[in-house]
C-alpha positions as CSV (number, residue, x, y, z in Angstrom):
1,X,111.3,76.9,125.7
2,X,110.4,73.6,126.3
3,X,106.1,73.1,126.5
4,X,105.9,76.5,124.5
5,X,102.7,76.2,121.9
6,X,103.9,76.7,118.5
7,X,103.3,79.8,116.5
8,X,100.2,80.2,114.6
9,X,100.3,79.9,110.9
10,X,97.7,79.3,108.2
11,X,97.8,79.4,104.2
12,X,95.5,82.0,102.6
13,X,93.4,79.6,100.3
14,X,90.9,81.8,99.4
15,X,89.7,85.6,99.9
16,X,86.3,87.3,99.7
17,X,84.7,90.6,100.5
18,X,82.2,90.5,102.8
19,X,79.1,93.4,104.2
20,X,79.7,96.0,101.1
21,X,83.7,96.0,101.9
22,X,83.7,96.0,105.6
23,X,85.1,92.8,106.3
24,X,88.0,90.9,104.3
25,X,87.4,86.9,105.1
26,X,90.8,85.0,104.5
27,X,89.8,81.4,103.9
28,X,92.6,78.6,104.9
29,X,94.1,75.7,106.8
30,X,95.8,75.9,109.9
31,X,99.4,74.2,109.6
32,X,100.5,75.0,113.5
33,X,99.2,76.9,116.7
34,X,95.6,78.2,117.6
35,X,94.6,81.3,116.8
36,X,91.2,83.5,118.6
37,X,89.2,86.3,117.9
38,X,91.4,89.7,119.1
39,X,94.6,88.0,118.2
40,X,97.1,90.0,116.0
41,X,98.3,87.8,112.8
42,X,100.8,89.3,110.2
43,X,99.7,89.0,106.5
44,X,103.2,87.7,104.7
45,X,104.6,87.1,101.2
46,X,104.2,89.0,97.6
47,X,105.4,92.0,99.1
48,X,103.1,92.7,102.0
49,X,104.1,92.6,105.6
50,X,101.5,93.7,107.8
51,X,100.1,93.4,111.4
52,X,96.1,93.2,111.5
53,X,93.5,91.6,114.1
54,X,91.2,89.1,113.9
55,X,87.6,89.9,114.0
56,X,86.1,86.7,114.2
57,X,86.5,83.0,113.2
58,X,84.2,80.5,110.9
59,X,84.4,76.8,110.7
60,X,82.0,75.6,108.1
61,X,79.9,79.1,108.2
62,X,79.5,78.8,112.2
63,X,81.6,81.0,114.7
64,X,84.3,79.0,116.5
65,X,86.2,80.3,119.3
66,X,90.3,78.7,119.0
67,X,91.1,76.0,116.2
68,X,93.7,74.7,116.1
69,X,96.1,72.9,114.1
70,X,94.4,71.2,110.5
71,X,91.2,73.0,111.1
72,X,89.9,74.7,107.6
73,X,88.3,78.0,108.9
74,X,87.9,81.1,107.5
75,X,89.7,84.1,109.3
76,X,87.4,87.4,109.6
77,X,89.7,91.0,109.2
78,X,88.6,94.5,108.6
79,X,88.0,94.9,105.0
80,X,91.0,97.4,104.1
81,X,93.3,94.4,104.3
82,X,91.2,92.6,101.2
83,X,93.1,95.1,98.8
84,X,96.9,93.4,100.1
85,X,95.6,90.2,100.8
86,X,95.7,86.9,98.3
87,X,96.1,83.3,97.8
88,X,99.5,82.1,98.5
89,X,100.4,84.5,101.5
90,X,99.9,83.6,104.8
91,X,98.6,84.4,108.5
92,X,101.0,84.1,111.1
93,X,102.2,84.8,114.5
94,X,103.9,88.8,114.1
95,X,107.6,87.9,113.4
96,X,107.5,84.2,113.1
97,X,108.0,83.9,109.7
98,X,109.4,85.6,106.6
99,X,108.8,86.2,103.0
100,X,112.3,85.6,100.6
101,X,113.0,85.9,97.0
102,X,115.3,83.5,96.7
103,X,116.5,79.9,98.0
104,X,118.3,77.2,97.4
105,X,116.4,73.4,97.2
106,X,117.7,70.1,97.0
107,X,115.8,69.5,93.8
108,X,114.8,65.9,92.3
109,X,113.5,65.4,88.7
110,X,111.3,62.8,87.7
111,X,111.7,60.3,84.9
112,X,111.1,61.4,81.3
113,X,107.9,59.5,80.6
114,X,106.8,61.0,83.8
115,X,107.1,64.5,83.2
116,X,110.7,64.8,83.9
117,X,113.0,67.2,81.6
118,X,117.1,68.1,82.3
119,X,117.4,71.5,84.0
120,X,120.0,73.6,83.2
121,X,121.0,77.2,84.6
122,X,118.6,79.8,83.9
123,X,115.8,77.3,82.8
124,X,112.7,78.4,84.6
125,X,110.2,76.7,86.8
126,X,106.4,76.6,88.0
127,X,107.2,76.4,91.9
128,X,104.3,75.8,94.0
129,X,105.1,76.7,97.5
130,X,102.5,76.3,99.9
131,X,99.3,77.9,97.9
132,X,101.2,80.1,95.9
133,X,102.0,79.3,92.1
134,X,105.4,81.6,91.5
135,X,108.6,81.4,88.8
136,X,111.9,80.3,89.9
137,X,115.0,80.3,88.2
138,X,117.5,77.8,88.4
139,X,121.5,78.4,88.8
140,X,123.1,74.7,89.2
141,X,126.1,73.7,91.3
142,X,129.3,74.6,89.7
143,X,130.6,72.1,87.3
144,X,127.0,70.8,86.5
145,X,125.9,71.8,83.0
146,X,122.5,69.9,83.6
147,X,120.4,68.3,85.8
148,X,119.3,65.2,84.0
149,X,115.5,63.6,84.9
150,X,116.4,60.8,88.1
151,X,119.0,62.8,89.4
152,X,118.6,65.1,92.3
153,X,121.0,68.2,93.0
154,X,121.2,71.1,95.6
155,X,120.5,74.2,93.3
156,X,119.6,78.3,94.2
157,X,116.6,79.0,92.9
158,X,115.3,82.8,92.5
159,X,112.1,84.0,93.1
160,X,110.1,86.1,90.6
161,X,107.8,87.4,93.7
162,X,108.8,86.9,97.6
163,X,107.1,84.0,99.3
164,X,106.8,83.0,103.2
165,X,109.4,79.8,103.4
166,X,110.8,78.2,105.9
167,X,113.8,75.5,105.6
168,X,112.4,72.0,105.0
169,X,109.3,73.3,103.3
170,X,108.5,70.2,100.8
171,X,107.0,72.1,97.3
172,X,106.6,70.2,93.6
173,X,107.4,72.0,90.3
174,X,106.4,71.8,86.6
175,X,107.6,72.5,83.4
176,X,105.7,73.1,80.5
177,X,102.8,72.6,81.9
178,X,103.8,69.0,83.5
179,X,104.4,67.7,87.0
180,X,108.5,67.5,86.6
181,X,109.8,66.9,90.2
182,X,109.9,68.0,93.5
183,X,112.1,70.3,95.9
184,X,112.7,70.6,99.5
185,X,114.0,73.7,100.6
186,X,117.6,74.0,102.0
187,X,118.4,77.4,102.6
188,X,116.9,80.6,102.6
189,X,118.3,83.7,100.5
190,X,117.7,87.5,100.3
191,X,117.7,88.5,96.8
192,X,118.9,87.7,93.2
193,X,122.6,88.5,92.9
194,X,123.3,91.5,90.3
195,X,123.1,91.2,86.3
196,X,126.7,90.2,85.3
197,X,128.1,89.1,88.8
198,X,129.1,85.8,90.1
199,X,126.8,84.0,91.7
200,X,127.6,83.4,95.9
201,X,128.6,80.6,97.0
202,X,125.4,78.7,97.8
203,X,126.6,75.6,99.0
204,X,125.1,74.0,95.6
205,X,126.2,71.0,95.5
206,X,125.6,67.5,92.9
207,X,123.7,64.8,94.6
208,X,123.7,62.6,91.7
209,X,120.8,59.7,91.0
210,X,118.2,58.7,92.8
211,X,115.4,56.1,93.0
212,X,112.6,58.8,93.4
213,X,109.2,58.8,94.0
214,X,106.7,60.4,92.0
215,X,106.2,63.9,92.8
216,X,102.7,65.1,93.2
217,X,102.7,68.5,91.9
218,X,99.0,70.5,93.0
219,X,97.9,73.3,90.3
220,X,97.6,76.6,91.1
221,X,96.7,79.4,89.7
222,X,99.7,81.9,89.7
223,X,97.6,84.9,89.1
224,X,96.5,87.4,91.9
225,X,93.4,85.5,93.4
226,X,90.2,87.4,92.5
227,X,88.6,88.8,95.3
228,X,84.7,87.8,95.0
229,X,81.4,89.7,96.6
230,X,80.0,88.0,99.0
């Protein structure tokens, strides 16, 4: 509908416990819509899909009443929520957005002496999607045995935990322990196809070379964040 604000959504950044465990405070940037004290936001990705309302908002440790887009607040919700809740997910609109366990990405490696390595099918991947750090494996086009650093190719990649995505989400990716390229995501998929099975068709697809541009990949820590005392 034309003139229709869009749907909140912010990246959990950072969570804390706050008054002995009687407040969760989800710490973030807000990537689109406004969001106000009462409203109901979902908590999605890693598994968790669950409705919960906001308490109160804090822009640089004061009480705001409706940011809005690119605003860094922190978002304040009863404290049960702190046991589900964790870097990486996010706070949304209910039903605006989904989590997924796999994709597929036009992928684009960088040179060698920048980081770049060939990817082949089943190689792994340090995705970082949004704020969360997770594994993907690769399954190439057919007829591709490797995708070779300054080349670019549509691939599926599968999820070791579920993620909120959207299609065109931009997201960088290392290997062993380097910045190695850059993705932007395509499609979105359900899960990984069975142990011994073809893989569906994907619409994978060779690009072949590219001039590209170095891909800045931001570290982040994988790991479940650790909920601190406050």
């Amino acid at each position: 509908m034309p003139g229709e604000p869009p749907a909140f959504l912010m990246t959990v950044e950072d969570v804390f416990v706050l008054d002995q465990g009687r407040l969760a405070m989800a710490a973030g940037r807000i990537e689109r819509g406004r969001v106000r004290r009462g409203d109901e936001v979902a908590i999605v990705g890693f598994g968790t899909e669950e409705n919960v309302r906001v308490t109160g908002i804090r822009d640089g440790g004061r009480e705001t009443d409706e940011p809005g887009a690119c605003a860094n607040v922190a978002l304040l919700l009863p404290g049960a929520v702190a046991a589900v809740l964790e870097r990486g997910q996010v706070l949304a609109a209910p039903g605006s957005i989904r989590a997924y366990g796999a994709l597929t990405a036009d992928l684009a490696v960088l040179a060698e002496d920048e980081g770049g390595a060939e990817v082949r099918t089943g190689d792994t991947l340090d995705c970082y999607l949004r704020g969360a750090a997770v594994v993907g494996t690769v399954t190439l086009p057919p007829g591709l045995d490797a995708l070779r650093p300054l080349h670019r190719a549509t691939v599926r990649i599968d999820l070791d935990r579920p993620v909120p995505l959207e299609s065109g989400h931009r997201f960088a990716f290392r290997r062993h322990g380097r910045a190695a390229g850059s993705g932007t995501v395509t499609r979105l998929l359900g899960s990984a196809p069975a142990a011994g099975s073809e893989p569906p068709d994907d619409g994978l697809q060779q690009i072949g070379p590219v001039d590209l541009q170095r891909a800045a990949a931001v570290p982040a820590d994988r790991r479940r964040h650790r909920i601190s005392g406050a």
